[in-house]
C-alpha positions as CSV (number, residue, x, y, z in Angstrom):
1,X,25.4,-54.9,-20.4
2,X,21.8,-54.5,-21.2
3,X,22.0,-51.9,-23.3
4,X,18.8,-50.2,-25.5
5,X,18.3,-47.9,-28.1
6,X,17.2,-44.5,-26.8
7,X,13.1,-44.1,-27.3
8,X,12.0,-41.7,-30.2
9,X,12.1,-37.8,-28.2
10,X,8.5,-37.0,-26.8
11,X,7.2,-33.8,-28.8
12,X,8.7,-30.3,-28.0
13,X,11.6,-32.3,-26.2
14,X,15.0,-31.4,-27.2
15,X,17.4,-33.9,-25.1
16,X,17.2,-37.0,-23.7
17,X,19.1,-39.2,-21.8
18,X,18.7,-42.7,-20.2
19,X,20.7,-43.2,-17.1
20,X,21.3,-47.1,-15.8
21,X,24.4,-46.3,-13.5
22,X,27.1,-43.6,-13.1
23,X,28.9,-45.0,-15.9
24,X,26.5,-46.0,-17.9
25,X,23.9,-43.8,-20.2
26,X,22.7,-43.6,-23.5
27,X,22.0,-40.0,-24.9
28,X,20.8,-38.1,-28.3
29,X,22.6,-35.4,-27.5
30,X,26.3,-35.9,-25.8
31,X,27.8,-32.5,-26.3
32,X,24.6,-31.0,-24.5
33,X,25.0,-33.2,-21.5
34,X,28.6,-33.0,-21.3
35,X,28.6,-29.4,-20.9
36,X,25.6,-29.5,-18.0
37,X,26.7,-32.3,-15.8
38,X,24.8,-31.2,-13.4
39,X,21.6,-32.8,-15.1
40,X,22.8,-36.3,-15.1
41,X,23.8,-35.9,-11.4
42,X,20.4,-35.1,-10.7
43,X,19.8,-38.8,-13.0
44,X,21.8,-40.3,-10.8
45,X,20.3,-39.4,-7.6
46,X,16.8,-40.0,-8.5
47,X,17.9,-43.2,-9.7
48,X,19.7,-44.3,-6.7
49,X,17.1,-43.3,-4.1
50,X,14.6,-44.5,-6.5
51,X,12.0,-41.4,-7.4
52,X,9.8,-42.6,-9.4
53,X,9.2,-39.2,-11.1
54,X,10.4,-35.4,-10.5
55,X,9.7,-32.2,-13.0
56,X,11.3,-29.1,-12.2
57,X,12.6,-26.0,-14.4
58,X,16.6,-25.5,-15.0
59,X,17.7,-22.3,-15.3
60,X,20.6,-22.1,-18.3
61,X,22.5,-19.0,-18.8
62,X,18.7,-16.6,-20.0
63,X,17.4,-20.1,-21.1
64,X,14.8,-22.0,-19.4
65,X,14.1,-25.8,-19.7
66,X,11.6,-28.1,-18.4
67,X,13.5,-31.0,-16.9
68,X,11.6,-34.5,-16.3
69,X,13.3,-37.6,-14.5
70,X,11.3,-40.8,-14.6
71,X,12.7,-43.7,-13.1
72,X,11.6,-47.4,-14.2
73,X,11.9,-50.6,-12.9
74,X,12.4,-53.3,-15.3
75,X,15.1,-56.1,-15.5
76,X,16.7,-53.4,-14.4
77,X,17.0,-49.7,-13.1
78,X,16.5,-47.1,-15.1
79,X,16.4,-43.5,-15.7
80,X,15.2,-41.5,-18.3
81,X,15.9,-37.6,-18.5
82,X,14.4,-35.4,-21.1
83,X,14.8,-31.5,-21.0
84,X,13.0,-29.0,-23.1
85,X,13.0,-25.3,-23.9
86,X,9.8,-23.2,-22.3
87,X,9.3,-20.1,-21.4
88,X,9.4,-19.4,-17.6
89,X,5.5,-19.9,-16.5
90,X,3.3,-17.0,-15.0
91,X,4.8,-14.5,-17.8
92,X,7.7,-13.8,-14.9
93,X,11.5,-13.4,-16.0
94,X,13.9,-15.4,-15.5
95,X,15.0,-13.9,-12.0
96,X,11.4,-13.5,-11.2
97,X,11.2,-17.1,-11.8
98,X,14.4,-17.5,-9.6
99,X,12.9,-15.1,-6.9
100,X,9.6,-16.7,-6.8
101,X,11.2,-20.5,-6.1
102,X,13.4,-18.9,-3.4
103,X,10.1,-17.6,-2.0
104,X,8.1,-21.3,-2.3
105,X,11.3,-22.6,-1.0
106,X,10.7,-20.2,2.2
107,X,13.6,-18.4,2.4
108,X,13.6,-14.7,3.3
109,X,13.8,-11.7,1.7
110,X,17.2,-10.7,3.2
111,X,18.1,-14.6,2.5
112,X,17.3,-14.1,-1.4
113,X,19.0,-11.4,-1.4
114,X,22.5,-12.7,-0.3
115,X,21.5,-15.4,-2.7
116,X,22.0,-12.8,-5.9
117,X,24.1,-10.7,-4.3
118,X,21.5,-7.8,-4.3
119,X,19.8,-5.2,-2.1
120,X,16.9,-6.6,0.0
121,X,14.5,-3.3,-1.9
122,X,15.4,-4.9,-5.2
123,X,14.2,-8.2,-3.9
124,X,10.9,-7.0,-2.8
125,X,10.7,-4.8,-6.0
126,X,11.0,-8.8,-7.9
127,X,8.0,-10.4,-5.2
128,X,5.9,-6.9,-6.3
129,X,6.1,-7.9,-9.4
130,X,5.7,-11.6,-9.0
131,X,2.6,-10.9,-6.9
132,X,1.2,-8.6,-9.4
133,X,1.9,-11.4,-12.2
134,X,0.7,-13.9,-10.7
135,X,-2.5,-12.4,-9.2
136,X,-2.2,-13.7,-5.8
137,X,-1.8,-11.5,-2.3
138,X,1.2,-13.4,-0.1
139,X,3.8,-15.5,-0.1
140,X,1.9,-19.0,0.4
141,X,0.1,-17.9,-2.6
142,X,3.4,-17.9,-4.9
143,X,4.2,-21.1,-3.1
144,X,0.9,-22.8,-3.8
145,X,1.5,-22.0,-7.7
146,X,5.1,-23.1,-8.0
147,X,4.5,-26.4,-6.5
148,X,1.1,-26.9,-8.4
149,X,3.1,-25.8,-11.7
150,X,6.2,-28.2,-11.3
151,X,8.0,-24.7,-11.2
152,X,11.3,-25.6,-8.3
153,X,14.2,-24.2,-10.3
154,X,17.9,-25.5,-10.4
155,X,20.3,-25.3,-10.1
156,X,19.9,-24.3,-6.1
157,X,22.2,-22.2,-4.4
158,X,21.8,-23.5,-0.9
159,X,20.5,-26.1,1.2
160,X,18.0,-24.4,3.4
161,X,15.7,-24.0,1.4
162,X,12.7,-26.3,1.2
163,X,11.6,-28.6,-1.7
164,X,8.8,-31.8,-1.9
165,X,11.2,-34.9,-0.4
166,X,11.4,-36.3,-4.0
167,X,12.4,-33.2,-5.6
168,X,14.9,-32.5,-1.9
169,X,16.6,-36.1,-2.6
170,X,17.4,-35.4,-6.6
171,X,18.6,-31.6,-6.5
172,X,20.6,-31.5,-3.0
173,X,23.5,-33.0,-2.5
174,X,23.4,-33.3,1.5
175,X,19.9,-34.1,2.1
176,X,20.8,-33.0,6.2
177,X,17.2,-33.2,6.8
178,X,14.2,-34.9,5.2
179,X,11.0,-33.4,4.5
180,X,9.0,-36.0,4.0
181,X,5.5,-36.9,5.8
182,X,7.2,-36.2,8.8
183,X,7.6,-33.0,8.0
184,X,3.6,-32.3,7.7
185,X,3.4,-33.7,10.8
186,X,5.7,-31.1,12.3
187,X,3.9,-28.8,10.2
188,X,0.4,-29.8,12.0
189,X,2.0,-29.4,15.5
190,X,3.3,-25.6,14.7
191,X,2.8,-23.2,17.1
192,X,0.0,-21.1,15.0
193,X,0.4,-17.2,14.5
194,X,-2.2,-15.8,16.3
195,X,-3.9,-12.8,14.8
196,X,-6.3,-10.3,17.2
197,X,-9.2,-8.3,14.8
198,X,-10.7,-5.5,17.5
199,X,-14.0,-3.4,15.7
200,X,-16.2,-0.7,17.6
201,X,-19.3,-2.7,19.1
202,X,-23.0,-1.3,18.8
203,X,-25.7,0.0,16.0
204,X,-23.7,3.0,14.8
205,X,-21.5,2.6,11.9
206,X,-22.6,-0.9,11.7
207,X,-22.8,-1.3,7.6
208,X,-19.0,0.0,8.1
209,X,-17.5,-3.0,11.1
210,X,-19.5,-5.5,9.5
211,X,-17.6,-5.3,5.6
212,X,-14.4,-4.9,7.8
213,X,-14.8,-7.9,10.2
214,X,-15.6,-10.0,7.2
215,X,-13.0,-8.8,5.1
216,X,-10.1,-9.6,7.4
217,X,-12.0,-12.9,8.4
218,X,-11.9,-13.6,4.4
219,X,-8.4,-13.3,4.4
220,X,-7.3,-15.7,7.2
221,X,-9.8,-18.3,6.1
222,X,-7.9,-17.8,2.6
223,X,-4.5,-17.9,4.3
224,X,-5.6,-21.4,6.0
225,X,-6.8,-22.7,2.5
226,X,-3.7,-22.4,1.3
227,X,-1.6,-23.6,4.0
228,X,-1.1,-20.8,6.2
229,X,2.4,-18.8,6.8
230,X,5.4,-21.0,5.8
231,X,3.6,-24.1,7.2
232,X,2.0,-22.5,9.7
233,X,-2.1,-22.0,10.3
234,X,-3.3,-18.3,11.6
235,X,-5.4,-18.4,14.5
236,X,-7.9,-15.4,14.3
237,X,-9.4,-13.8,17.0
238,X,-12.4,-11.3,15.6
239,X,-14.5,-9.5,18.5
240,X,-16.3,-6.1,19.1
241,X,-16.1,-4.2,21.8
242,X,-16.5,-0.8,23.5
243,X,-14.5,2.0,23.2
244,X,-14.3,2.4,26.7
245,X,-13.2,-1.1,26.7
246,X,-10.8,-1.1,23.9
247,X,-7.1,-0.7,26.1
248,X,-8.9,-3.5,28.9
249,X,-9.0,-6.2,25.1
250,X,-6.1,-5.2,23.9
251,X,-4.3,-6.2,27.6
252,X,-6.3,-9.4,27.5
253,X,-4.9,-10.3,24.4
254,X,-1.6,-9.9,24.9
255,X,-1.7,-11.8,28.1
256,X,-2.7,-15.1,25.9
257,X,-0.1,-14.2,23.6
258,X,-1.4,-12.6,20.2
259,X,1.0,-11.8,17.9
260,X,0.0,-9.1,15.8
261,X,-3.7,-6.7,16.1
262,X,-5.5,-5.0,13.6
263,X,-8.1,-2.5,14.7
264,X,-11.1,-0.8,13.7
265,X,-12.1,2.5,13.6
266,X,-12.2,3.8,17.6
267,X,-12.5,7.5,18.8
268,X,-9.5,8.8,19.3
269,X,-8.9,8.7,23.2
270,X,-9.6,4.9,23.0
271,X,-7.3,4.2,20.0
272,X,-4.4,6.2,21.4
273,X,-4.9,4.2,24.8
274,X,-4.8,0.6,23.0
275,X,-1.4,1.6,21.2
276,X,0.2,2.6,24.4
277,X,-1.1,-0.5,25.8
278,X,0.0,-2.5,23.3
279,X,3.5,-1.0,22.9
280,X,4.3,-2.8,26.4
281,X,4.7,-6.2,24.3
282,X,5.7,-4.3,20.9
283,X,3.1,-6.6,19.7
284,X,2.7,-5.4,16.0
285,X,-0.2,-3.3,15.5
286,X,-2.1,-2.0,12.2
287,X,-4.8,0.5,12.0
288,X,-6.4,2.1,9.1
289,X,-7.9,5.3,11.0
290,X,-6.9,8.9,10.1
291,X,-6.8,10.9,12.8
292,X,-2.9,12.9,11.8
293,X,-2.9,12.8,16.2
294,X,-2.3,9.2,16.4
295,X,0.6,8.7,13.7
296,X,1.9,12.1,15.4
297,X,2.0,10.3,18.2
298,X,4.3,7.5,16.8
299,X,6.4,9.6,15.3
300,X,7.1,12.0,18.6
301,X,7.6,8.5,20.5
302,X,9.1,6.2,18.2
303,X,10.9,4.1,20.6
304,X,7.8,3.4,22.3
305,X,5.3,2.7,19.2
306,X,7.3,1.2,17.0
307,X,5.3,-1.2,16.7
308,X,2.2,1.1,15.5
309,X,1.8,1.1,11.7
310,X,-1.1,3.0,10.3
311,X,-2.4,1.7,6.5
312,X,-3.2,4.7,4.8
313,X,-2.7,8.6,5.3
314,X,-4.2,11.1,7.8
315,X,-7.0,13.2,7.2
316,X,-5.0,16.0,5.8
317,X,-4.5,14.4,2.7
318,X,-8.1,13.9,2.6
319,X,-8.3,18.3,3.0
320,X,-5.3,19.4,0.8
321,X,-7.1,17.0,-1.9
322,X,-10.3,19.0,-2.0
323,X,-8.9,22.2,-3.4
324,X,-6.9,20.3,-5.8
325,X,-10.1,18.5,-6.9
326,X,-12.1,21.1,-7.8
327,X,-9.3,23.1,-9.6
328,X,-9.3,20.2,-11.5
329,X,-13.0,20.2,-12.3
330,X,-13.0,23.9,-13.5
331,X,-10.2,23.6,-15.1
332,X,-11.0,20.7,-17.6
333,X,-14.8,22.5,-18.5
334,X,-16.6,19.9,-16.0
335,X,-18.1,22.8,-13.8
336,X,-18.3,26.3,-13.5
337,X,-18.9,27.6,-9.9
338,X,-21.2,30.2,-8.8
339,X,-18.1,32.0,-6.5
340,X,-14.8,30.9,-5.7
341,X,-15.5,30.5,-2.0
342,X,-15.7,27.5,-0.3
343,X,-16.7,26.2,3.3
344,X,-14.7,23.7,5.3
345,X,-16.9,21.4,8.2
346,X,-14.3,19.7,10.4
347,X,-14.1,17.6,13.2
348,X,-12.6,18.8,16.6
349,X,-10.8,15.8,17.4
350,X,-8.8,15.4,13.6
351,X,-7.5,19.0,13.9
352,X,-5.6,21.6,15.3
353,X,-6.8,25.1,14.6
354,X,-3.2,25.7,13.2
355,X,-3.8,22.8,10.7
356,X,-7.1,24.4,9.7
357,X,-5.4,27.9,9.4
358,X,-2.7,25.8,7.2
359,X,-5.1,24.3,5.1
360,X,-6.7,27.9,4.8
361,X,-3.7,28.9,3.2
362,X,-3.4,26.4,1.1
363,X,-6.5,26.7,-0.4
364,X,-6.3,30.2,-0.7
365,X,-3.2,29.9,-2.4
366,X,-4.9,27.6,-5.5
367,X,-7.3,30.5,-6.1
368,X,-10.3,29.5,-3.9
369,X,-11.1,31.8,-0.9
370,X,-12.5,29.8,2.6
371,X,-15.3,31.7,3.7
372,X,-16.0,29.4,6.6
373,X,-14.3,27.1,9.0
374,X,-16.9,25.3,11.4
375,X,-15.3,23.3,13.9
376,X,-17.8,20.4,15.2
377,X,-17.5,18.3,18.6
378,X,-17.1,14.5,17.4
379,X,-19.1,13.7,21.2
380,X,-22.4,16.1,20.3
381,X,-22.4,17.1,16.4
382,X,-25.8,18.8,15.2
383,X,-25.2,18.8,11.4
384,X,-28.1,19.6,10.6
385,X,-27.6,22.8,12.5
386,X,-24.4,22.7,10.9
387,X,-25.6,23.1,7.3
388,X,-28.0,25.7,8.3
389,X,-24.6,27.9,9.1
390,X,-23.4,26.6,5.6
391,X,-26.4,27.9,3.4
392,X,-26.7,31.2,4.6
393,X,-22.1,31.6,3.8
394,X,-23.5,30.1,-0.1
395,X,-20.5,28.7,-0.7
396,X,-19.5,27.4,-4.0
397,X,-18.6,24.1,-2.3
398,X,-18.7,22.9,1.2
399,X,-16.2,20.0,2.4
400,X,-17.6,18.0,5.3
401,X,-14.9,16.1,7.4
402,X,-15.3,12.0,7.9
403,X,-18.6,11.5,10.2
404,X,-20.8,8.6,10.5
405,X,-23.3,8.0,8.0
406,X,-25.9,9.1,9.9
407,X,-24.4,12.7,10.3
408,X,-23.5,13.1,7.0
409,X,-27.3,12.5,5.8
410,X,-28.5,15.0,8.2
411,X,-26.0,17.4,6.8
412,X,-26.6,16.8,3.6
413,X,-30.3,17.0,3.7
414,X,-30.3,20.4,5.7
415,X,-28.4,21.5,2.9
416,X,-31.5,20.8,0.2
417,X,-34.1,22.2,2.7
418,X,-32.1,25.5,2.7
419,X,-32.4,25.8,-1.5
420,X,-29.9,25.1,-4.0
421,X,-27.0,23.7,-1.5
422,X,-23.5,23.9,-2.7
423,X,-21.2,21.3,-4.3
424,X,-20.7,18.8,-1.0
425,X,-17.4,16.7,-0.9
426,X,-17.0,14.5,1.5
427,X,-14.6,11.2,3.2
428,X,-14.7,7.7,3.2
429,X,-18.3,7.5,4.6
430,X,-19.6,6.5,1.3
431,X,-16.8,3.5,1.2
432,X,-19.2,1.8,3.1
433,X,-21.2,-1.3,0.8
434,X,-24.9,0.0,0.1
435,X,-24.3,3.6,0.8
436,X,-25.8,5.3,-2.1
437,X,-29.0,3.0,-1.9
438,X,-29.3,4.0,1.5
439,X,-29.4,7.5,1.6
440,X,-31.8,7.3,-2.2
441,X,-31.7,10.5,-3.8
442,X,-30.3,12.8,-1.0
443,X,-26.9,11.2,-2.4
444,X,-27.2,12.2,-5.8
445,X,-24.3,14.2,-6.7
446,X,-22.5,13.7,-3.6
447,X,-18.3,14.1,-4.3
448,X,-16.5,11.5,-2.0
449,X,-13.4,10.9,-1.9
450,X,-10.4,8.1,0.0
451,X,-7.4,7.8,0.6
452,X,-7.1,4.0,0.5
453,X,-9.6,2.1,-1.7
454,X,-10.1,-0.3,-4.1
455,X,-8.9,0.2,-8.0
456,X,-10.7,-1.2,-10.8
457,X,-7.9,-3.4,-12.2
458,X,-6.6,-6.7,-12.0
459,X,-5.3,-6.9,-8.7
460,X,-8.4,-5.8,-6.8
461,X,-11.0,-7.5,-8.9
462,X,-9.9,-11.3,-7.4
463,X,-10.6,-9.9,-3.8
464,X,-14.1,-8.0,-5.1
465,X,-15.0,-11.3,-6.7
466,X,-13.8,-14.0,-3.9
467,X,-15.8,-11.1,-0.9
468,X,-19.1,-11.5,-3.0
469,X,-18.8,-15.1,-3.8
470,X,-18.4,-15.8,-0.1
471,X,-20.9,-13.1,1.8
472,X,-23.6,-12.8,-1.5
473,X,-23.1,-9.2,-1.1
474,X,-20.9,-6.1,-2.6
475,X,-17.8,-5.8,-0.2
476,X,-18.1,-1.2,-0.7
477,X,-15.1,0.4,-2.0
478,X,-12.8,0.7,1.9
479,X,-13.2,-1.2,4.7
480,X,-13.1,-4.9,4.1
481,X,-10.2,-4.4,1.6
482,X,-8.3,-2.3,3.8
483,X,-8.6,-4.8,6.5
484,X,-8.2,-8.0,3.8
485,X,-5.2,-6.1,3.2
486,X,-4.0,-6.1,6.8
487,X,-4.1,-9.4,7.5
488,X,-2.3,-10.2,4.1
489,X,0.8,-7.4,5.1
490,X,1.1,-9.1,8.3
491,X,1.4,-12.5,6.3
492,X,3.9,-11.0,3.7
493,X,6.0,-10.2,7.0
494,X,5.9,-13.3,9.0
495,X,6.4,-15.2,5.9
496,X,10.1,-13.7,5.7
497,X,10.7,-14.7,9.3
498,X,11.1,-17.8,11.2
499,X,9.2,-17.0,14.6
500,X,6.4,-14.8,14.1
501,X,6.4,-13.9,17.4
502,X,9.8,-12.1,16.7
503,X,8.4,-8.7,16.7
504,X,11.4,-7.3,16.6
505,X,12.1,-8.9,13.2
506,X,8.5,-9.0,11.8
507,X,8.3,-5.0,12.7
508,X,11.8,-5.0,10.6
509,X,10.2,-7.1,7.8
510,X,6.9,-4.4,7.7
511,X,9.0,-1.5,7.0
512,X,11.1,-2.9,4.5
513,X,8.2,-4.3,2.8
514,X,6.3,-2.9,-0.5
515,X,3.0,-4.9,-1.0
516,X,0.3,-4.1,-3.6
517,X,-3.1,-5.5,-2.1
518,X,-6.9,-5.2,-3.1
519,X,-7.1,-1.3,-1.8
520,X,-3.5,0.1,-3.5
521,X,0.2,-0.3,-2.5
522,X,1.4,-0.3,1.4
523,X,4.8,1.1,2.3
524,X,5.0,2.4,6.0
525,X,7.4,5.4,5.1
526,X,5.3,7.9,6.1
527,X,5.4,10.5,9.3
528,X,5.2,7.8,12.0
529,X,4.9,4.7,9.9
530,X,2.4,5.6,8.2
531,X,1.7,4.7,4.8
532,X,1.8,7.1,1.4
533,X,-0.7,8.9,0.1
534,X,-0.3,10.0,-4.1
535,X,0.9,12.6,-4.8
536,X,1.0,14.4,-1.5
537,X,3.8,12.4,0.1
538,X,5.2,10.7,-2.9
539,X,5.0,11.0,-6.8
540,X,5.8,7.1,-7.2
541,X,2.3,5.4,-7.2
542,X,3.8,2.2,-6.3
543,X,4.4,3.3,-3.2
544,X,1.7,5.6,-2.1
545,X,-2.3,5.4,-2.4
546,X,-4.1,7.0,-4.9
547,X,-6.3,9.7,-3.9
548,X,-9.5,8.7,-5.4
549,X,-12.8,10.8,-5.9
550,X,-16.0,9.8,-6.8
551,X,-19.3,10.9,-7.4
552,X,-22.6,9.1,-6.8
553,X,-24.7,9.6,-10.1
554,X,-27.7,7.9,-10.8
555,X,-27.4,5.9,-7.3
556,X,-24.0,4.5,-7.9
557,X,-20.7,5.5,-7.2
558,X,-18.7,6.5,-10.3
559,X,-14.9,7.5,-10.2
560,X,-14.3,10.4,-11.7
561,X,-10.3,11.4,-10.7
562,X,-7.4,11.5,-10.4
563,X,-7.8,11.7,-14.3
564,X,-5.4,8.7,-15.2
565,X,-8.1,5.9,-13.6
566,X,-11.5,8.5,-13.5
567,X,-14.2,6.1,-16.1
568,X,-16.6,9.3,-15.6
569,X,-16.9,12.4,-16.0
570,X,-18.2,15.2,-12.5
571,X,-22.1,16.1,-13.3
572,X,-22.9,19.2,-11.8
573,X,-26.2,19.2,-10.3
574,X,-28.7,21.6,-11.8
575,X,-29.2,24.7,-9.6
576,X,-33.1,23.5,-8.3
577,X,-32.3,19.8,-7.7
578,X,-34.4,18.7,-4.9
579,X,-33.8,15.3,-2.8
């Protein structure tokens, strides 16, 4: 027998063994590997299909240890096995670690759930927070970092999940199917997910479907880096067109076969044409516009759009915010109105006159009296006759609805040619990159607020960073995260599913779903799968979107509420402020 005496143990290692056969080992520490047999198996198997070298982590009990099997060839075969303690990588817990190995393993989330014997929420509660820790946006992400940080765990609990071939041959027992080179091969010859982008063509609201083409673009060539879905590259699509022709596209598309659409932001007869259309396939479908008709729609017909899931709240929550927000400015000492009325400019289209009448109330009811309600055609809108209308009520504050840029300056500046105009809050124009500069001092002390957006923390700053690195410019505050975030939701779901084109399944996987992107958390359980706005439909901000109000002073956009994440203070503008 050629025996030797065990080498000294490398630092930081606490075991060791050397394997030459079944039989046959030589060990520091006999009681330890005794009572985890498991770990000379694993020996055993490297040794007899010959891996030259695996690393992996073995979960013990709460313990964690690094476990490295080398195999040498010499005289004769030999393996050596060394385990040390460590803490589990990425700062995760041990069942985050467990979770997040399932995950680069590809198994789903209702498959990691009958793993642990636990409810699929409190599995996508652990990928939450294994996203979060680990700074990344999708499952191929988590994937890429356990197999870049050696971080497979044992013991497994089944076969289907997939491992490196080395690591495959030493911690399965029935190795039913290799995954080898041949498997990248079979990864190559996928059948790609094929993704459809759709933005309004022409000059108007340009600045706004250029961040969000890009920003959805940005996240499929990301996706692609990094392998795709579960093996599988994601064909994008990304074209502009009319908004007479939007239903025409959206038919063409499905007639070569896409499997999921993001749109733009389309007038609301088009967009409520393209969901019906795509309904007849139940192609998946996300949109990010707020018009409170279209997820009415969905919910009144639910059997028909269920495949319609709208990223962020309607435009309500953008109205029943305003009052809110500037109770909150008068009562923290930050202003201190001329009057308590206020005047409200809203679109036709966005809503009913019972919703104004509603809102009427409710702003009435938190002490501020709505001296005028202008209702403005979306097809012909004169703002600037508009503000005339404003200046002469001399409200305290005026809220103007979403309109394109272009409207909202002409608003705004017939306001400063009347006088002293009133505290303006406005919508999600402002999101748009550049906005401030563009409109020069007429913006000064503009309010804005939105209902999806980026945060300034550590989740949105990778995607702020990675969108200027690529374009060399600033990717605004809405648009290109909101769609970035699409096309990342859509990956979270197929990546839980074996055949994207499912949509049964992936529509399943969406709902079920809680993921934190660059512009807040997404969970469709909203009025007609919508997702949550904070606090109007939920007081968990996990789960709903923060309603965040800025103001632009000294040419850029400070946030100045809710007060938990406002890094400014409101300025009121000084009664003779001229643009």
């Amino acid at each position: 027998m050629d025996r030797r005496t065990c080498a000294p143990l490398p630092a930081k290692t606490d075991h060791q063994i050397i394997v030459w056969d079944v039989d046959n080992t030589q060990t520091t520490s006999p009681g330890f590997f005794a009572a985890r047999a498991s770990l000379v198996d694993y020996a055993v198997r490297a040794l007899n299909n010959k891996v030259s070298h695996v690393s992996f982590l073995f979960v013990d009990g709460r313990h964690v240890r690094r476990i490295r099997i080398e195999t040498a060839v010499g005289h004769r075969l030999s393996t050596v096995l060394t385990a040390e303690s460590t803490p589990p990588p990425f700062g995760l817990t041990v069942r985050e670690l467990e979770v997040a190995s399932c995950v680069a393993g590809g198994l789903s989330n209702p498959e990691i759930a009958e793993l642990f014997h636990c409810a699929r929420r409190t599995v996508a509660t652990h990928i939450e927070h294994i996203l979060t820790k680990l700074n990344v946006a999708s499952r191929a992400a988590v994937a890429a970092l356990i197999a870049a940080a050696n971080a497979y765990v044992a013991p497994l609990c089944t076969t289907r999940i997939e491992l490196p071939e080395d690591l495959r041959q030493v911690l399965l027992t029935q190795v039913a199917e290799r995954r080898g080179p041949a498997s990248l091969q079979r990864a190559a010859s996928m059948r790609p997910i094929r993704l459809a982008s759709i933005f309004p063509e022409g000059i108007a609201g340009r600045h706004d479907v250029g961040s969000m083409r890009r920003g959805s673009e940005l996240a499929v060539a990301r996706l692609n880096r990094i392998g795709g879905v579960n093996g599988r590259p994601v064909e994008h699509v990304s074209i502009e067109t009319s908004a007479e022709s939007l239903a025409r596209v959206v038919g063409n598309m499905q007639d070569i076969d896409m499997d999921a659409f993001t749109l733009g932001n389309f007038p609301l007869p088009a967009a409520s044409a393209a969901l019906h259309v795509a309904s007849r396939s139940g192609t998946p479908l996300l949109h990010g516009m707020v018009n409170p008709a279209l997820s009415h729609d969905v919910m009144e017909n639910s059997t028909i759009l269920g495949n319609t899931f709208q990223v962020c709240a309607t435009e309500i929550a953008y109205l029943s915010g305003f009052s809110r927000t500037l109770s909150m400015f008068v009562d923290t000492g930050q202003w201190e109105p001329p009057g308590k009325s206020v005047a409200l400019v809203v679109r036709q289209s966005s809503l009913a006159r019972a919703s104004v009448e509603d809102l009427q109330r409710e702003v009435e009811n938190s002490g501020w009296k709505v001296g005028l309600v202008i209702t403005v055609d979306d097809s012909e809108p004169n703002l600037a006759k508009v503000a005339a209308e404003v200046s002469l009520a001399r409200p305290a504050a005026a809220y103007i609805s979403v309109f394109p840029e272009r409207d909202l300056e002409a608003f705004i500046g017939g306001l400063k040619t009347h006088g002293s105009p009133p505290l303006v809050y406005t919508a999600w124009s402002p999101t748009v990159p550049n906005f401030a500069a563009r409109l020069g001092r007429l913006a000064e002390g503009l309010v804005w607020s939105t209902v999806i957006g980026t945060y300034d923390d550590p989740v949105s700053a990778p995607f702020r960073k990675l969108y200027t690195a690529t374009y060399a410019q600033d990717p605004g505050s809405g648009g290109a995260a909101m769609h970035f975030d699409m096309v990342n939701v859509l990956a979270s779901a197929w990546s839980q599913v074996n055949a994207p084109w499912d949509f049964e399944v992936v529509k399943a996987a969406l709902r079920d779903t809680v993921y934190r992107g660059a512009a807040g958390p997404y969970y469709f359980g909203g009025a007609g799968q919508r997702a949550l706005s904070f606090p109007d439909d939920t007081l968990d901000a996990s789960l709903g979107h923060m309603h965040l109000v800025h103001q632009i002073q000294g040419g850029l956009s400070k946030l100045i509420g809710p007060p938990p994440l406002a890094s400014h203070k409101f300025v009121a503008l000084e009664p003779d402020h001229k643009p």
